[in-house]
N, C-alpha and C positions, 0 to 999 in steps of 0.2 A: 504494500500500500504506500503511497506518495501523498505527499501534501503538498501544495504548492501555496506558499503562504509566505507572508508581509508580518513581521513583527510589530509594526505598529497598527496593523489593521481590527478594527475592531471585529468585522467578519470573521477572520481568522483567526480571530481569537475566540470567537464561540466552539468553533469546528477543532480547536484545539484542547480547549476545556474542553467538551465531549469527549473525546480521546481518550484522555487521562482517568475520566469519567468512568470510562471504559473500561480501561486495562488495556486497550487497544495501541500499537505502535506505530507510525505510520514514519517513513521516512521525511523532512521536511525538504522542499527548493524553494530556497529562497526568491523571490519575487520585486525588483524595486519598483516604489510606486509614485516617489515624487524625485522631483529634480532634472537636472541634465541625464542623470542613470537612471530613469524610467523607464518600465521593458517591458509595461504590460501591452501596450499599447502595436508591438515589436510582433512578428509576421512568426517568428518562434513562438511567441505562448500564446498569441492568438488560435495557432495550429491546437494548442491547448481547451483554451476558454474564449471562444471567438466575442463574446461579449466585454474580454480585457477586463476581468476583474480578478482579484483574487478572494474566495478561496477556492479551486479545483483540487479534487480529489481522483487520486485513479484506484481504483480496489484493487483487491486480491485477484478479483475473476477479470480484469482490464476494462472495469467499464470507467467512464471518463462521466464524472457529478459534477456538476456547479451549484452556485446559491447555497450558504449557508445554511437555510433553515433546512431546504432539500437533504443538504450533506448529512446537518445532524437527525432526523428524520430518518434516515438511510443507517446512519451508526447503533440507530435505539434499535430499529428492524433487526439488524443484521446480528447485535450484543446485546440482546433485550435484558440484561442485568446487569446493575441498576437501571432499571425503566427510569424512562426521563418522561412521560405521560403518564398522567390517572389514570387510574380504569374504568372509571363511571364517566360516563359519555361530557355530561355537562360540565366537571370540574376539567377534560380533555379540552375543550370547548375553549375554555376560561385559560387555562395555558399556554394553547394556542394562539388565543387573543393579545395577550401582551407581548408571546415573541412578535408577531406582526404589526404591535403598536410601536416596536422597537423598529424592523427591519424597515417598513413601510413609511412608517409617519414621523421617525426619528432619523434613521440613519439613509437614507434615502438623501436627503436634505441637505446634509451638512459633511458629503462626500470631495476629493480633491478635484474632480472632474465636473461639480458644480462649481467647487470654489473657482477652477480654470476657470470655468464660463462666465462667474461675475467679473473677474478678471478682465480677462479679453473683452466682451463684448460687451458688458454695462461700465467695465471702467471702475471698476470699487479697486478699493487699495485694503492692507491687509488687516486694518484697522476698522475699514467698513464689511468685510466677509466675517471677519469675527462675532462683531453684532449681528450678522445673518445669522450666525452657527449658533449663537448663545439664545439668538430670538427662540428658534426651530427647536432647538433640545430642551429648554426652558417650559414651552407651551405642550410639549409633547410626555414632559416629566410631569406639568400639571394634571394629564389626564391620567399618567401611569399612575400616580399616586392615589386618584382617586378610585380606580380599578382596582388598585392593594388594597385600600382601606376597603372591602369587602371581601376579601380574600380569606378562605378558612383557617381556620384559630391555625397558630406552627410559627416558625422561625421565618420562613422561609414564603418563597410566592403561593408556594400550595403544602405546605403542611411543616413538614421538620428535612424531607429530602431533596436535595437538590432537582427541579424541574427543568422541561427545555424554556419556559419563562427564567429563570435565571440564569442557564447559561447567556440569554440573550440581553437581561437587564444588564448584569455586572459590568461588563466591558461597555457596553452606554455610558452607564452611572461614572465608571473610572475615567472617563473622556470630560461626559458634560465636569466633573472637578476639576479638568486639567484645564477647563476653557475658561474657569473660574465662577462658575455655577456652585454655589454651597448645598450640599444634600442635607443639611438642618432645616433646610426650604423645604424639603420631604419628606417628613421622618418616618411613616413606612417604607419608604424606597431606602432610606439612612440604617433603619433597622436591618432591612433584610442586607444590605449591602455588607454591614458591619460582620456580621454572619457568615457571612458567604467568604469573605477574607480568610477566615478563620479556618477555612478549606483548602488543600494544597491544592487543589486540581486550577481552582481559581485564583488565588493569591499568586501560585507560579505560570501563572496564564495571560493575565489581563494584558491590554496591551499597552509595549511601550512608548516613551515619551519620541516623538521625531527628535531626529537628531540634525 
């Protein structure tokens, strides 16, 4: 198995915690995503991920996954212990719903390939993309939060075990702080966050700072 993955990628870092999650080993290739050394974009890993993102995964049996959620989805299937889904339909439902509040309505948004485009074609400098990104993750943690605060009694997004909602909060939440969003503005999202640190799969996961 291969991973082809971005250290500062937040994607990549879900598909990576899941891994861990796992037990599962996967080889990593590294991936560059911003600067002059940018390669996703590059006729080699396009042959990859024609949609030039990272994270792609090649399995065991050579099949070639894209998207995150997909990937991890694919890793529960395939290592279904620790399940990262409920087993009752509706709290599955509810799981599902915050990774995609995350992938969808969060990180969607405040991606380098948008920030290129405010760049280039509206002309914002890096002072005005930042208020973009803090807008978008900001407004988008308001709704997460409220989705938690009804979230079943536990530590955690859905009980006391790690869900595929956390694999997908966590590395949001470690970004919107880096953007300088305080998570005491959250403190469902602060709680379970605090928690999930406290876990090596995530703690040695999340992702890191651009360099």
């Amino acid at each position: 198995m291969k991973l082809y993955d971005n250290e500062i990628s937040s994607a990549a870092s879900r598909v990576r915690i899941a891994l861990v999650l796992k037990g599962v080993t996967a080889e990593r290739i590294p991936v560059a995503i911003l600067g002059a050394k940018a390669e996703q974009r590059s006729a080699g890993y396009l042959s990859v991920n024609p949609q030039g993102l990272v994270p792609a995964l090649l399995t065991d049996e050579g099949e070639w996954l894209t998207q995150s959620l997909a990937i991890v989805e694919y890793l529960d299937e395939r290592y279904p212990e620790p399940p990262l889904l409920p087993r009752e339909p509706a709290a599955r439902a509810q799981v599902r719903a915050i990774a995609l509040a995350v992938a969808a309505e969060i990180h969607s948004l405040v991606t380098p390939r948008v920030a290129g485009l405010l760049r280039t074609a509206q002309g914002l400098d890096t002072e005005d993309i930042d208020v973009w990104k803090r807008h978008w993750a900001a407004e988008g943690m308001d709704a997460l939060e409220a989705l938690l605060a009804r979230r079943p009694a536990g530590r955690l997004s859905s009980g006391d075990m790690p869900t595929l909602a956390d694999v997908f909060l966590f590395p949001q939440a470690v970004n919107a702080e880096r953007a300088g969003l305080a998570l005491a503005r959250w403190p469902h999202i602060a709680a379970i966050v605090d928690a999930l640190r406290a876990i090596p799969a995530f703690a040695g996961n999340a992702p890191a700072i651009p360099r």
